[in-house]
N, C-alpha and C positions, 0 to 999 in steps of 0.2 A: 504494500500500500504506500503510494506515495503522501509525505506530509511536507506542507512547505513551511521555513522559518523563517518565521520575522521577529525583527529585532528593530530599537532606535527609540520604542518607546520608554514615555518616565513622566516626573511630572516639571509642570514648564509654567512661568504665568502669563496672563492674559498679555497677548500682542508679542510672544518672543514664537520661537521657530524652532521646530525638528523637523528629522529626515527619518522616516521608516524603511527598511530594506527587507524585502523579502527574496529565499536563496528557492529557489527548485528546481532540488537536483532529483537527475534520472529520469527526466521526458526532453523529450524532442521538443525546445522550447519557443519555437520559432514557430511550430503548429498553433500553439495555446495563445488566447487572449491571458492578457492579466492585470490584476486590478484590487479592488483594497474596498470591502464595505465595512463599516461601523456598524456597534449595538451599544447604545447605551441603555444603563439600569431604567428597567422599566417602557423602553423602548424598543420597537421594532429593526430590525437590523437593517439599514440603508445602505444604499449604494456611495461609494463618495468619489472614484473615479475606473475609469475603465482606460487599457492601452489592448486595442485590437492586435490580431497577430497581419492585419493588412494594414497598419498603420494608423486607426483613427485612434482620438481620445474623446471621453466625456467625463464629464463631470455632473455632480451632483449639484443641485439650483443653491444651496448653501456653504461650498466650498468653491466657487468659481470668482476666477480671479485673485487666490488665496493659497488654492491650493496646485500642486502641478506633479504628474506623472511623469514619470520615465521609465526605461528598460534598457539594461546592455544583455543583448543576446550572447554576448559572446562569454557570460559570467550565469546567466540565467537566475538575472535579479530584476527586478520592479522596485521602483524606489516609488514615495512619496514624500516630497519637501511640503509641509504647512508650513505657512507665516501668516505671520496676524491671529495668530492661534485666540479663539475666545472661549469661554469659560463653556458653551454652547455643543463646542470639540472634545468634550472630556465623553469618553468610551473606550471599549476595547476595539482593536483595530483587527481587522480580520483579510489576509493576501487570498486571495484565490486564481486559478492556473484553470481555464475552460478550453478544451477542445469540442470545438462546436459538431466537426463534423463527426465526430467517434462518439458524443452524448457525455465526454468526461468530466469532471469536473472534482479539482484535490482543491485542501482549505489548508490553512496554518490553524496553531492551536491559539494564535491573538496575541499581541500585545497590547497593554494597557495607556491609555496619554490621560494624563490630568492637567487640566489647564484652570490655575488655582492660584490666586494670590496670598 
């Protein structure tokens, strides 16, 4: 079973910036979309941005212009840089790795952000 690790999270206060990375090893990762949704306590888990395996991104209507994806294929990581982090961004942070055409889809186990003065 593949599991993907993410790391970067911690707790930061309102308006400073982290970078989340997540590693996925052992697929073919230039097939996979990938991407990062949140859950916070008592919350439904959201979307917060996606990097296609054809290139596009999205974002979530609350992290745009804020937040920004990337991916080095050549390391088979997905980063997420937040800045302007608000108090609103405190959740567990969840990477996930989708092959659309094969119906797969691997998760990480989460890392935590607290955005806290």
């Amino acid at each position: 079973q593949v599991q993907l690790v993410e790391s970067g999270g911690g707790l930061v206060q309102p308006g400073g910036s982290l970078r989340l990375s997540c590693v996925a090893p052992g697929i073919i990762f230039t097939y996979y979309d990938m991407g990062w949704y949140r859950q916070a306590a008592g919350k439904e888990r959201e979307l917060v941005a996606e990097s296609t395996s054809g290139g596009r991104t999205n974002y979530g209507e609350s992290v745009k212009g804020r937040f920004t994806i990337s991916r080095d294929n050549e390391q088979n990581t997905v980063y997420l840089q937040m800045n302007s982090l608000k108090p609103d961004d405190t959740a567990v942070y969840y990477c996930y790795a989708r092959y659309r055409l094969a119906g797969i889809d691997h998760w990480g186990k989460g890392t935590p952000v607290t955005v806290s003065s």
